[in-house]
ChimeraX commands (.cxc) that place a marker at each C-alpha (Angstrom):
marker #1 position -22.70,-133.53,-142.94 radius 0.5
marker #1 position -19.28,-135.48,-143.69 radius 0.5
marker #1 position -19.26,-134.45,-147.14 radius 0.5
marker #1 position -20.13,-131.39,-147.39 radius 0.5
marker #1 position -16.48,-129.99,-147.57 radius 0.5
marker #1 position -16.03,-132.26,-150.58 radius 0.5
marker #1 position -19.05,-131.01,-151.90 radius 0.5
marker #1 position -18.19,-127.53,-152.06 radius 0.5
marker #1 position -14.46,-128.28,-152.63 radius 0.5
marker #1 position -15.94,-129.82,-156.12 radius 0.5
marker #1 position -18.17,-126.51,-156.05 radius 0.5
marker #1 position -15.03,-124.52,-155.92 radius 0.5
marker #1 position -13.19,-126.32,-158.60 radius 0.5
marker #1 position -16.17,-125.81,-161.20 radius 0.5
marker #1 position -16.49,-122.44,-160.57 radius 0.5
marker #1 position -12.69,-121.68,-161.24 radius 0.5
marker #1 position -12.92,-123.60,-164.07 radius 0.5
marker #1 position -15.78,-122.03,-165.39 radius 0.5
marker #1 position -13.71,-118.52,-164.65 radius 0.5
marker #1 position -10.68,-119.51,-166.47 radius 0.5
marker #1 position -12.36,-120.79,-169.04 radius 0.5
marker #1 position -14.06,-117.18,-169.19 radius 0.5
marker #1 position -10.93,-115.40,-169.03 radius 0.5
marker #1 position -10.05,-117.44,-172.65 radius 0.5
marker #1 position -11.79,-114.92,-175.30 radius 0.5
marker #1 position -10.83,-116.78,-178.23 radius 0.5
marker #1 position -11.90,-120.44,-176.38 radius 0.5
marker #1 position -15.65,-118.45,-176.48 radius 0.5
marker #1 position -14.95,-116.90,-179.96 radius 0.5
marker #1 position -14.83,-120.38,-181.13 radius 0.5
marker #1 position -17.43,-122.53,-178.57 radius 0.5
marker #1 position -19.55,-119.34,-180.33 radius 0.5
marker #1 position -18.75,-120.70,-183.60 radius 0.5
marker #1 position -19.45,-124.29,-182.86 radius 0.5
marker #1 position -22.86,-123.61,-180.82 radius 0.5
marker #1 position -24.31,-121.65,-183.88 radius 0.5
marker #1 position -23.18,-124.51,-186.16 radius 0.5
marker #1 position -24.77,-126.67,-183.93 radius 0.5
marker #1 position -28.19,-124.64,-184.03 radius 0.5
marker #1 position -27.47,-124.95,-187.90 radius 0.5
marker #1 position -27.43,-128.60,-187.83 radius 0.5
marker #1 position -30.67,-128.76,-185.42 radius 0.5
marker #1 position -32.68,-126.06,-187.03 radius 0.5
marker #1 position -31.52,-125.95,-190.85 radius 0.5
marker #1 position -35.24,-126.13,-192.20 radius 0.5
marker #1 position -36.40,-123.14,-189.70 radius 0.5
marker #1 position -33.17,-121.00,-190.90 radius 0.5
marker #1 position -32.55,-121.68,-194.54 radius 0.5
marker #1 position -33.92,-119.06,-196.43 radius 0.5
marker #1 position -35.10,-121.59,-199.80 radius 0.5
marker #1 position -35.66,-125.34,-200.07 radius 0.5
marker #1 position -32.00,-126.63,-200.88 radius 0.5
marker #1 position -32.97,-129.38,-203.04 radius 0.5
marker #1 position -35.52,-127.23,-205.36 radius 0.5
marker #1 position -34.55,-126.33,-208.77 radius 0.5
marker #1 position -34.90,-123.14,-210.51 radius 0.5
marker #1 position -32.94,-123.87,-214.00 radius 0.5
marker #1 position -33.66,-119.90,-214.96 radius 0.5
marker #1 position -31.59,-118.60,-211.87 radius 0.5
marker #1 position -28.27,-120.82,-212.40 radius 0.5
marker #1 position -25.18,-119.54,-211.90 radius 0.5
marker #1 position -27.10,-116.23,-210.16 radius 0.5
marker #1 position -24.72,-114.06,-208.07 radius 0.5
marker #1 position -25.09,-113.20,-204.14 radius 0.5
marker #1 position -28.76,-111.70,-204.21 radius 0.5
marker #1 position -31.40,-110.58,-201.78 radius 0.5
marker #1 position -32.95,-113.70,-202.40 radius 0.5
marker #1 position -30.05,-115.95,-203.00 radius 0.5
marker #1 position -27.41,-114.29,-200.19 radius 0.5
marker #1 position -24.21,-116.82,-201.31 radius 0.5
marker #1 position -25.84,-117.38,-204.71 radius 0.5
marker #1 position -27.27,-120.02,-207.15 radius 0.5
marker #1 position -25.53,-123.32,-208.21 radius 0.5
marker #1 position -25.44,-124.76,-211.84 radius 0.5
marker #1 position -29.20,-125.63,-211.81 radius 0.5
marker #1 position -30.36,-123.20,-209.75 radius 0.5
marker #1 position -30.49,-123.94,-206.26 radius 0.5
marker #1 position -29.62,-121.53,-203.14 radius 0.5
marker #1 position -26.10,-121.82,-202.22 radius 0.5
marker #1 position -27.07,-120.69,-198.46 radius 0.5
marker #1 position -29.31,-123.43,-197.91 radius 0.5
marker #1 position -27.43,-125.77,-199.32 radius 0.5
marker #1 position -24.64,-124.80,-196.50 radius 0.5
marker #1 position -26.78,-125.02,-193.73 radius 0.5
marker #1 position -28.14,-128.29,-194.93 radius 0.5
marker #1 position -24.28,-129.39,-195.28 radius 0.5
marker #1 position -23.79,-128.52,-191.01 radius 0.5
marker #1 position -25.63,-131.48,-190.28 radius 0.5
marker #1 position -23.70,-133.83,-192.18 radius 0.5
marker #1 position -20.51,-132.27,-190.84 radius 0.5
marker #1 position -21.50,-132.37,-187.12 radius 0.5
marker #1 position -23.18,-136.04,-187.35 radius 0.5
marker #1 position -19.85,-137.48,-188.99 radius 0.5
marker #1 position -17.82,-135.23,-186.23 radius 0.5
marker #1 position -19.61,-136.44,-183.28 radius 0.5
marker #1 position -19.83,-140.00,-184.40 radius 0.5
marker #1 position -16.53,-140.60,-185.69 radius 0.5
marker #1 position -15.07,-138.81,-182.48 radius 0.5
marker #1 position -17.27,-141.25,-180.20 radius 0.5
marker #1 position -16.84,-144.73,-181.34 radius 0.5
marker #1 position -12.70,-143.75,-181.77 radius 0.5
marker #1 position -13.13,-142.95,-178.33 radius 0.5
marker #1 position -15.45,-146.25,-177.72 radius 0.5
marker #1 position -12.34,-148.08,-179.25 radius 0.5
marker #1 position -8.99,-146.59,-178.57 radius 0.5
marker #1 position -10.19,-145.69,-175.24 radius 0.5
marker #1 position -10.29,-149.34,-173.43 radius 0.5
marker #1 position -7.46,-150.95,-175.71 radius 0.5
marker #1 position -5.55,-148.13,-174.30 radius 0.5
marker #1 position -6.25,-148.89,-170.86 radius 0.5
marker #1 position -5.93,-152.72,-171.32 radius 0.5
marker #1 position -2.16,-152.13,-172.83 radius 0.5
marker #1 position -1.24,-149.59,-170.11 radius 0.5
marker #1 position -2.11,-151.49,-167.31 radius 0.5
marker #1 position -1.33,-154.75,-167.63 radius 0.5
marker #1 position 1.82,-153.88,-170.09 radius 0.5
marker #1 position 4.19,-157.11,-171.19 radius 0.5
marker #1 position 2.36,-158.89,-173.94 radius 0.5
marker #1 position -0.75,-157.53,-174.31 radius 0.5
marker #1 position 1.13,-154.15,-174.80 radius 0.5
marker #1 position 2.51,-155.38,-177.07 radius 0.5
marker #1 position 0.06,-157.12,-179.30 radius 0.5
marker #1 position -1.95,-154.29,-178.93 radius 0.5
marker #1 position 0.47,-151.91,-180.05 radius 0.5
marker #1 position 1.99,-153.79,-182.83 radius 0.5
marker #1 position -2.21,-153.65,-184.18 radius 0.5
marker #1 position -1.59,-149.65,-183.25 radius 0.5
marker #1 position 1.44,-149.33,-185.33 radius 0.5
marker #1 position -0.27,-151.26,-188.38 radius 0.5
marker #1 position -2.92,-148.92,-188.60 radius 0.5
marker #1 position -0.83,-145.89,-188.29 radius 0.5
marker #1 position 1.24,-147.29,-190.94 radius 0.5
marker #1 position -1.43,-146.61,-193.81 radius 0.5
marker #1 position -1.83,-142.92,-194.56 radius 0.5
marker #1 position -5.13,-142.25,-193.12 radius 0.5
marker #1 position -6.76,-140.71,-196.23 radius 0.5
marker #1 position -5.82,-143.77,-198.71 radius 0.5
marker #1 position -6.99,-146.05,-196.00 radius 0.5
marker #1 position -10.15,-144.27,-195.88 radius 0.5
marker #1 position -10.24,-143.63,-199.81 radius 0.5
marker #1 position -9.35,-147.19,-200.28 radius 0.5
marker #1 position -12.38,-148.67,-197.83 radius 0.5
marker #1 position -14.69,-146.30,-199.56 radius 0.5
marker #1 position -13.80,-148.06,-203.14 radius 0.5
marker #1 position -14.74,-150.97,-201.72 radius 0.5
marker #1 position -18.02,-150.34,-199.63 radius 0.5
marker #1 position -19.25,-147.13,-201.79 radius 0.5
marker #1 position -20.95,-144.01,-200.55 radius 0.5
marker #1 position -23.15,-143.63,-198.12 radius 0.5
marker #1 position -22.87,-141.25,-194.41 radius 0.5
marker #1 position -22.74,-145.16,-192.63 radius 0.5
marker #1 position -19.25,-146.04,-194.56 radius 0.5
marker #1 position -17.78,-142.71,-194.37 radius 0.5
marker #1 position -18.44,-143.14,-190.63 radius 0.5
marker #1 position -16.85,-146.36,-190.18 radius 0.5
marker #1 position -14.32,-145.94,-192.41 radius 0.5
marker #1 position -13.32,-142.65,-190.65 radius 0.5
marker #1 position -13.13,-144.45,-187.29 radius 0.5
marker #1 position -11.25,-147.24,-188.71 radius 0.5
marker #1 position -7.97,-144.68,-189.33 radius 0.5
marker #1 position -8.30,-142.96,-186.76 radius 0.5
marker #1 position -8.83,-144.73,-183.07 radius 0.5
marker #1 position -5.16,-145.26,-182.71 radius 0.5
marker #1 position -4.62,-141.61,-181.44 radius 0.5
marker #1 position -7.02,-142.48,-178.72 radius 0.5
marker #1 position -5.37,-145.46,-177.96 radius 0.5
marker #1 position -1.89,-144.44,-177.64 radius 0.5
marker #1 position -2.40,-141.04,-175.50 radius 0.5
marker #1 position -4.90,-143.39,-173.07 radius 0.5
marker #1 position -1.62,-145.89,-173.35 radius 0.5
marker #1 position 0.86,-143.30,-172.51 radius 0.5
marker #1 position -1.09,-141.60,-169.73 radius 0.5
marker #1 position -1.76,-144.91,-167.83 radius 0.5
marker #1 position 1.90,-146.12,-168.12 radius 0.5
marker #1 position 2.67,-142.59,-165.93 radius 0.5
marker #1 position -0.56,-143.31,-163.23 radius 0.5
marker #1 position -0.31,-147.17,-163.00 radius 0.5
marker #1 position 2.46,-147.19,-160.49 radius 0.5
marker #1 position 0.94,-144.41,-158.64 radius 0.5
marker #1 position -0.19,-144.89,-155.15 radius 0.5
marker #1 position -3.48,-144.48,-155.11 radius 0.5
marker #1 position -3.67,-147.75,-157.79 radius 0.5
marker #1 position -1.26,-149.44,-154.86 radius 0.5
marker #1 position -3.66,-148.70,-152.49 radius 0.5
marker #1 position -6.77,-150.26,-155.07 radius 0.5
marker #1 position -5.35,-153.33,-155.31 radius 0.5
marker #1 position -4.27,-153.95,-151.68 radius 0.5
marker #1 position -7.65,-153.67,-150.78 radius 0.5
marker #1 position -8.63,-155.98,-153.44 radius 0.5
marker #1 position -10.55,-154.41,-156.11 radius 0.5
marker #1 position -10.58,-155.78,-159.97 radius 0.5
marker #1 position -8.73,-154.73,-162.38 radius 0.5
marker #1 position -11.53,-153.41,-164.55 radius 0.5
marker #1 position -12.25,-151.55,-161.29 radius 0.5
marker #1 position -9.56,-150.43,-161.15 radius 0.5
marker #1 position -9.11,-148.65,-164.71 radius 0.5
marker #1 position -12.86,-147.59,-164.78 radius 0.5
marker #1 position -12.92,-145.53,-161.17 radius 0.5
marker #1 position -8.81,-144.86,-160.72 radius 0.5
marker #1 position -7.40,-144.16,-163.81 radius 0.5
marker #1 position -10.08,-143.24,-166.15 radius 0.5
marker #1 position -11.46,-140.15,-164.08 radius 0.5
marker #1 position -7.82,-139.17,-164.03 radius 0.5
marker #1 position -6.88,-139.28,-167.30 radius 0.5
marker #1 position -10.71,-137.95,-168.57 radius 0.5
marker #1 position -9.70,-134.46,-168.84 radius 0.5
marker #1 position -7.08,-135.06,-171.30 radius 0.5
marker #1 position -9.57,-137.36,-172.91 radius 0.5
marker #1 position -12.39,-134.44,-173.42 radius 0.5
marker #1 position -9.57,-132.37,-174.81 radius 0.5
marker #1 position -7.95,-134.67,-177.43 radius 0.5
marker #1 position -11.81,-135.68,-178.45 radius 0.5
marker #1 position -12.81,-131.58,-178.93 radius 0.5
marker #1 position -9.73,-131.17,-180.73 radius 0.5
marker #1 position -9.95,-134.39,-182.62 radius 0.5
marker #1 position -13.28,-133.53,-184.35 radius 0.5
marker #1 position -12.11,-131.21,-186.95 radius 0.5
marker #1 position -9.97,-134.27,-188.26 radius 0.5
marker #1 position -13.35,-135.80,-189.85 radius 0.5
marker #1 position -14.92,-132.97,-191.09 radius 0.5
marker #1 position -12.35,-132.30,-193.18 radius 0.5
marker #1 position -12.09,-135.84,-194.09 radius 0.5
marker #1 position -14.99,-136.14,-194.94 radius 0.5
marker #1 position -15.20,-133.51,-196.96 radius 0.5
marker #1 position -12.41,-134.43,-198.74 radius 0.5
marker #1 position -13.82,-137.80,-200.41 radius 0.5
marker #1 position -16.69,-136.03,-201.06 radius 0.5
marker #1 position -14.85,-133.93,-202.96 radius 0.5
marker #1 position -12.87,-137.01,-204.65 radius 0.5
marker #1 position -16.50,-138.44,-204.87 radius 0.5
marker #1 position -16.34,-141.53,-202.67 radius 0.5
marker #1 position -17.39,-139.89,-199.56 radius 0.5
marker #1 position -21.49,-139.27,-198.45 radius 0.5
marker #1 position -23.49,-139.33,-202.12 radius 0.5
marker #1 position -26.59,-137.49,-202.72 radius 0.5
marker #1 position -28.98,-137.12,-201.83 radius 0.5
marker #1 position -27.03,-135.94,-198.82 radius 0.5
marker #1 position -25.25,-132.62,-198.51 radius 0.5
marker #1 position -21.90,-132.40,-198.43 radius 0.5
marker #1 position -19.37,-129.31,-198.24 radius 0.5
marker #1 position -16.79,-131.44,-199.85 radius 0.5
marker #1 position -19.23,-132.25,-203.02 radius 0.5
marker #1 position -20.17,-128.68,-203.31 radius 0.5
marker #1 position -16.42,-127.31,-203.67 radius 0.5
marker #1 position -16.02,-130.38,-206.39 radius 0.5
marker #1 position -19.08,-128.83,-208.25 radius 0.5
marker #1 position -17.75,-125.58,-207.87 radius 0.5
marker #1 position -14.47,-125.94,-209.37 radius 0.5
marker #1 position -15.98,-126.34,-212.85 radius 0.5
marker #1 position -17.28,-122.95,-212.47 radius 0.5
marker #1 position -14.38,-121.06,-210.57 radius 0.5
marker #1 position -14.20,-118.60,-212.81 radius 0.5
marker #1 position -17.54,-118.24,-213.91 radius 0.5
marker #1 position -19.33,-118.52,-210.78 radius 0.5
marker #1 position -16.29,-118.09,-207.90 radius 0.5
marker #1 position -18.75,-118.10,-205.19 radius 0.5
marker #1 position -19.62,-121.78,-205.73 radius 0.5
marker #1 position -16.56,-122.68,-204.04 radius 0.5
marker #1 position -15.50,-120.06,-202.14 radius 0.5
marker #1 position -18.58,-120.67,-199.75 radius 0.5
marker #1 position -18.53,-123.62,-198.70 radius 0.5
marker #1 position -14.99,-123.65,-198.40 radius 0.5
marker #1 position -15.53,-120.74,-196.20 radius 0.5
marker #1 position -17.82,-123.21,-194.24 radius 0.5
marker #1 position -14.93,-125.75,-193.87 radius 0.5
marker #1 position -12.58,-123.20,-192.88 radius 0.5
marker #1 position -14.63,-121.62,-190.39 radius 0.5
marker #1 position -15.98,-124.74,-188.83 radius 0.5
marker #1 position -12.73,-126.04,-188.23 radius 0.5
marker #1 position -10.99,-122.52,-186.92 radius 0.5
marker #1 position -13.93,-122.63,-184.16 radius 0.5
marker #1 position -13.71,-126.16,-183.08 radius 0.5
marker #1 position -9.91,-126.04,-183.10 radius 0.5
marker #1 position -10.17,-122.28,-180.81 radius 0.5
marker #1 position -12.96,-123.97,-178.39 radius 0.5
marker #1 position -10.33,-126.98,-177.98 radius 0.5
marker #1 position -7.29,-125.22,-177.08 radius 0.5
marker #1 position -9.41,-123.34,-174.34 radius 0.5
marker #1 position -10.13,-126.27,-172.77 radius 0.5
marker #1 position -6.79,-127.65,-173.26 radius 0.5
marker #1 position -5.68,-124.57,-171.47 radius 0.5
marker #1 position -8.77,-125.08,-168.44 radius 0.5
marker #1 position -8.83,-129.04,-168.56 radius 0.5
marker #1 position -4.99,-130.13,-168.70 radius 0.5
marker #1 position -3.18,-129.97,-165.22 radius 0.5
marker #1 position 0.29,-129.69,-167.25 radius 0.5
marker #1 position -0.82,-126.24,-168.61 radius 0.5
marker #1 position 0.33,-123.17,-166.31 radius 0.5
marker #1 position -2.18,-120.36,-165.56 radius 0.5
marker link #1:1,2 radius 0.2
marker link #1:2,3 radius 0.2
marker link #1:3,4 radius 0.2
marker link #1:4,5 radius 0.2
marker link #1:5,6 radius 0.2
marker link #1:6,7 radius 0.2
marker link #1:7,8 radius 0.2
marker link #1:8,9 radius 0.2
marker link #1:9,10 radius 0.2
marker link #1:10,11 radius 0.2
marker link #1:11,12 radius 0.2
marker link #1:12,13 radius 0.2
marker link #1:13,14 radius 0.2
marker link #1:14,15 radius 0.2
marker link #1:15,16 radius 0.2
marker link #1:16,17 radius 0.2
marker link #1:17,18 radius 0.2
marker link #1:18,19 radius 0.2
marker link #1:19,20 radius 0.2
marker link #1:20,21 radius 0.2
marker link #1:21,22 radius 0.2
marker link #1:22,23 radius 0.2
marker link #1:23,24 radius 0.2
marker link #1:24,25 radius 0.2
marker link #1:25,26 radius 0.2
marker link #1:26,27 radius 0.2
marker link #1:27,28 radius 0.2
marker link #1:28,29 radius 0.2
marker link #1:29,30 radius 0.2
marker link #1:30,31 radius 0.2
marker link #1:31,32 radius 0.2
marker link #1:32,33 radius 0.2
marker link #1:33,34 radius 0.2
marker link #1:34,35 radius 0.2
marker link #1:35,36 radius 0.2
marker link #1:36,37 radius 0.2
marker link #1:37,38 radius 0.2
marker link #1:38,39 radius 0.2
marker link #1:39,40 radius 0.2
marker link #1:40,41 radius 0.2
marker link #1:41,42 radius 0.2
marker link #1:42,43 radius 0.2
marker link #1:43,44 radius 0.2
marker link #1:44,45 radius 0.2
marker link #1:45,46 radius 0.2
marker link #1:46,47 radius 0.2
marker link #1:47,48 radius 0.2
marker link #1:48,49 radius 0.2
marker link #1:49,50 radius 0.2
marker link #1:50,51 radius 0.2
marker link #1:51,52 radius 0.2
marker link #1:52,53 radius 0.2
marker link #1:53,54 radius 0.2
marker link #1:54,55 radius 0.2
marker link #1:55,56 radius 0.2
marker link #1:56,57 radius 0.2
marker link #1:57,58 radius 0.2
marker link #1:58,59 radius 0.2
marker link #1:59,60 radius 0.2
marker link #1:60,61 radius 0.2
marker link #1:61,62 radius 0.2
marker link #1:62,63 radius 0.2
marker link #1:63,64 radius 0.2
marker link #1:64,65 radius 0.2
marker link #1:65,66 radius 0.2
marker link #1:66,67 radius 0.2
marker link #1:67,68 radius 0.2
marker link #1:68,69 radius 0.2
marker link #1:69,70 radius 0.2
marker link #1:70,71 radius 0.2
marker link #1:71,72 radius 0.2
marker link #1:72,73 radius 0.2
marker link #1:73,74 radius 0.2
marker link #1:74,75 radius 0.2
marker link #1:75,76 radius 0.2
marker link #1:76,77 radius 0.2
marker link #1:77,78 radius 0.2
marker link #1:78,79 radius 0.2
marker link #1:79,80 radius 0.2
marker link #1:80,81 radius 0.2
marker link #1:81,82 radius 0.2
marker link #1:82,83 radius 0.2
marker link #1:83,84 radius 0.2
marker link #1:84,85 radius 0.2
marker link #1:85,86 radius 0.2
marker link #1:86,87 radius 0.2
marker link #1:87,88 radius 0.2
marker link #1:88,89 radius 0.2
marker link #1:89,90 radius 0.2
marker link #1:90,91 radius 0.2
marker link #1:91,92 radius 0.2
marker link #1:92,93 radius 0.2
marker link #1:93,94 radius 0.2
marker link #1:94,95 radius 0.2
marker link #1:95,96 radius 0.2
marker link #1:96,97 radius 0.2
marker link #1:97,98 radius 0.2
marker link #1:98,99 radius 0.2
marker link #1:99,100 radius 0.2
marker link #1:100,101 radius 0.2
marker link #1:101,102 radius 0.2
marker link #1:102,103 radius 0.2
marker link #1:103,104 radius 0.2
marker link #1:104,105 radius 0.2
marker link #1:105,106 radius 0.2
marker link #1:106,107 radius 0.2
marker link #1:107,108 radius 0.2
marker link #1:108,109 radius 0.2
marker link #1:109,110 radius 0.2
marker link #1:110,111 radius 0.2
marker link #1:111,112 radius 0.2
marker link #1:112,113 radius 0.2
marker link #1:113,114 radius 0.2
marker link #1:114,115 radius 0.2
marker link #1:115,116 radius 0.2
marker link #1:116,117 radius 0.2
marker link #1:117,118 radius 0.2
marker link #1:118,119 radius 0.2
marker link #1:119,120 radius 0.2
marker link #1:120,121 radius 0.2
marker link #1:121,122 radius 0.2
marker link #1:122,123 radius 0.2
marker link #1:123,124 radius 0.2
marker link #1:124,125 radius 0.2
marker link #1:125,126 radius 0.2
marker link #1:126,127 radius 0.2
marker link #1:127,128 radius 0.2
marker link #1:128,129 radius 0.2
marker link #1:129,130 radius 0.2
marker link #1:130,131 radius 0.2
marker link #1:131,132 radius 0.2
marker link #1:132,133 radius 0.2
marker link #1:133,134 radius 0.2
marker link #1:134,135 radius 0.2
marker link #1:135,136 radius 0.2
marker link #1:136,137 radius 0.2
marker link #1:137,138 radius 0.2
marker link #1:138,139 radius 0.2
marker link #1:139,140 radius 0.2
marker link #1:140,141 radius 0.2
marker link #1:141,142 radius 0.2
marker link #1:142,143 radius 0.2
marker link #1:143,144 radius 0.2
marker link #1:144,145 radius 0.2
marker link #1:145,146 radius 0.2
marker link #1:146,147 radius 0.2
marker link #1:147,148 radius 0.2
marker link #1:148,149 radius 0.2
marker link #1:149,150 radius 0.2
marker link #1:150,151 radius 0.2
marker link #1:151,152 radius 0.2
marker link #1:152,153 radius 0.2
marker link #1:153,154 radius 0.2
marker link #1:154,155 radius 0.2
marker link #1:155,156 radius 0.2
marker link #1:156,157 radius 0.2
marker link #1:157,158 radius 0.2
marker link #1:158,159 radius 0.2
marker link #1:159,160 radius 0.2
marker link #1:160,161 radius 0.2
marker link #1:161,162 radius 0.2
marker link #1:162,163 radius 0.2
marker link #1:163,164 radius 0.2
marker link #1:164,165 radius 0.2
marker link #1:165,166 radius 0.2
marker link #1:166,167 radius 0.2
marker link #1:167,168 radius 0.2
marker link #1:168,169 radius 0.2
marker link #1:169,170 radius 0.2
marker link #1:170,171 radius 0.2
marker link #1:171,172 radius 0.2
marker link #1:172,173 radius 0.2
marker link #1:173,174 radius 0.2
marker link #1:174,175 radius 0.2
marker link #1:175,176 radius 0.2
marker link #1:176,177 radius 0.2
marker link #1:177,178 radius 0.2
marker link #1:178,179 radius 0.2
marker link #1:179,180 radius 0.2
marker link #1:180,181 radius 0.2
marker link #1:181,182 radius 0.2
marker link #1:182,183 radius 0.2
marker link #1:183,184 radius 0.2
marker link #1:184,185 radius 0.2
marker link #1:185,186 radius 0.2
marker link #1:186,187 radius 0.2
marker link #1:187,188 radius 0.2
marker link #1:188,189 radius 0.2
marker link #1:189,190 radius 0.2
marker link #1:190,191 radius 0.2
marker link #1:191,192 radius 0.2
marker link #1:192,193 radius 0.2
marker link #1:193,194 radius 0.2
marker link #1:194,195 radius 0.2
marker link #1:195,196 radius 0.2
marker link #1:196,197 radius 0.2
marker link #1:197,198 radius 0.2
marker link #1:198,199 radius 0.2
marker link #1:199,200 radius 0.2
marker link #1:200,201 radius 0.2
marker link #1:201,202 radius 0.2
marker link #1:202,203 radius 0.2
marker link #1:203,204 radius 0.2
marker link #1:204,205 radius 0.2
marker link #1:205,206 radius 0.2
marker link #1:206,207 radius 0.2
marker link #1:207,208 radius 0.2
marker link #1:208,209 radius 0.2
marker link #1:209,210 radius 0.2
marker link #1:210,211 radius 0.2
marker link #1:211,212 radius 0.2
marker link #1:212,213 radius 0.2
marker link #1:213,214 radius 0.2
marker link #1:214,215 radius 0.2
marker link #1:215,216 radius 0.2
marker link #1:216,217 radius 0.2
marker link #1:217,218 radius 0.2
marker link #1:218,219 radius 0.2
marker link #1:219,220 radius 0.2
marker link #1:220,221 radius 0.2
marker link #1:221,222 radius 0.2
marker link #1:222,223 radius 0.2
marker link #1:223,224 radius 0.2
marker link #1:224,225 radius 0.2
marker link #1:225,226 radius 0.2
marker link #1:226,227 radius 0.2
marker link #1:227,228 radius 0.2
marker link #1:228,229 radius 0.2
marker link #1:229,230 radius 0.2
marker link #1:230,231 radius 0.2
marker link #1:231,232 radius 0.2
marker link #1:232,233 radius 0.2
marker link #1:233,234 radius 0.2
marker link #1:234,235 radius 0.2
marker link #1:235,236 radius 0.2
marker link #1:236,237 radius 0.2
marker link #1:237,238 radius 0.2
marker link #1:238,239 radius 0.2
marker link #1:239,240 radius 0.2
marker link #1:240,241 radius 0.2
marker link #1:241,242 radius 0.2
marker link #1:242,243 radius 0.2
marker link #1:243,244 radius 0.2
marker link #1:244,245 radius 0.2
marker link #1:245,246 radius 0.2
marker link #1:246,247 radius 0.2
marker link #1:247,248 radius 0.2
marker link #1:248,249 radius 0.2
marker link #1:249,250 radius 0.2
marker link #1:250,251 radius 0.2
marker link #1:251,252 radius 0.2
marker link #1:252,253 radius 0.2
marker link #1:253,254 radius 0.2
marker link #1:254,255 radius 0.2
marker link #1:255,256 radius 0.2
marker link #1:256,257 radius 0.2
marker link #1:257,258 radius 0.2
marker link #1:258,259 radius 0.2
marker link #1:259,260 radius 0.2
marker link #1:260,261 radius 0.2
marker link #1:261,262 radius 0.2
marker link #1:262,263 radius 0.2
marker link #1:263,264 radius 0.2
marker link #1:264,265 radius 0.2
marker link #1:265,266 radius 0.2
marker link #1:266,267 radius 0.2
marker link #1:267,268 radius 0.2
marker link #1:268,269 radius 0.2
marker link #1:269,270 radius 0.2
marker link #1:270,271 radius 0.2
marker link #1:271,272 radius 0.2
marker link #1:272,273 radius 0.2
marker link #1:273,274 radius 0.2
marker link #1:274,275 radius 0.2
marker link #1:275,276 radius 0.2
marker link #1:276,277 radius 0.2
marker link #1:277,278 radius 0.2
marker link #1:278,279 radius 0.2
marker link #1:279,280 radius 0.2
marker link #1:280,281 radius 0.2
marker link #1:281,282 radius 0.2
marker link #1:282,283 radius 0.2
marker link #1:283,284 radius 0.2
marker link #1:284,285 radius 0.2
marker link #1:285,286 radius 0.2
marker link #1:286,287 radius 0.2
marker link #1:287,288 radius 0.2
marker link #1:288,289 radius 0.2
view
């Protein structure tokens, strides 16, 4: 019986989230956007109206159609399908890339806020040598090396980019390390990994979902961008990025090559970015009502 007022203070909470989140029409415009990309991704042979990799030299270059709604490439092959192939590359690198940042930035930032002195500074000094390098060439550079493949863009991508995690974990510890409730954790004792997992971690998680939802446009476009160099994914694999590079040779002749799936980019990135300032707005205590 003790806790059910905590139970349905949490009940509370969750359902004036949920309502503020509701009162956010462009947050839903884009969490719209993002669902039916996912649904893309998950059911791309159910929805695509042709087979994406079948060739049909005959009907190259063949404008928007009944048939062909965004089109033919150079050698024949649907333009729409292609696109909705393309989601699930673009949501696979998203989501990966965005976790294992978070799996790395996430703890070196707690280790470096916490304990501060040394090990702040070590771990920083890594930080700023990373951040250093302009992402892209990093990433552009790594790729020369390894080669294409969805595996290298991946860890490539998450090479550049965990120090953002890092730092705003860093910063937001530093301001809840001296707080009391972490007095009151170690006076009775507890570890500090206990500490940082059940203390400061829930605390700072919020801030955490937001930065991630925002963050996962960053690799999309990235990756789309050495594809369009032509280090990034490599067939057989569909890539946004690749099709705009094999669209440019026929800009004129064919616009809608590139104008599609740069569409796709576009829009993809406009709805993730809209869903993540929503839940900045819902999530982060700092924002007013």
């Amino acid at each position: 019986m003790e806790r059910q007022p905590a139970e349905e203070s949490i009940s509370r909470s969750r359902f004036y989230l949920v309502t503020k989140l509701w009162r956010k029409k462009i947050a839903w415009m884009g969490l719209m956007v993002f669902v039916a990309i996912l649904i893309s991704a998950a059911f791309a042979p159910f929805i695509a109206p042709n087979d994406p990799y079948e060739q049909h030299p005959r009907n190259s270059l063949q404008p928007p159609t009944a048939e062909y709604p965004m089109g033919t490439d150079n050698i024949g092959r649907c333009v729409l399908s292609r696109i909705i192939y393309g989601t699930r590359v673009s949501v696979l690198i998203g989501f990966s890339v965005v976790t294992l940042r978070a799996a790395i930035g996430i703890p070196l930032g707690l280790i470096s806020g916490y304990y501060g002195g040394a090990v702040d500074s070590v771990i920083m000094r890594v930080t700023d040598t990373f951040i250093a390098f302009p992402g892209i060439l990093l990433a552009i550079a790594i790729m020369a090396i390894w080669g294409q493949g969805i595996t290298n863009v991946i860890v490539a991508l998450t090479i550049v980019g965990w120090t953002g995690f890092a730092r705003l974990v860093r910063g937001e510890v530093l301001g809840l390390k001296e707080q009391e409730f972490v007095e009151a954790g170690r006076a009775i004792g507890l570890r500090d990994v206990r500490i940082m997992v059940k203390y400061l971690l829930p605390n700072i998680l919020p801030i955490i979902v937001v930065y991630g939802t925002l963050l996962m446009a960053t690799p999309i476009v990235a990756e789309a961008a050495l594809s369009f160099l032509g280090v990034g994914t490599g067939p057989p694999l569909i890539s946004w990025g690749r099709m705009l590079s094999e669209g440019r040779r026929y800009i004129r002749l064919a616009p809608w090559l590139a104008t599609f799936p740069g569409l796709a980019i576009t829009v993809t990135v406009l709805g993730v970015n809209l869903f993540g300032d929503g839940l900045r707005d819902v999530l982060d205590p700092r924002q007013k009502d």
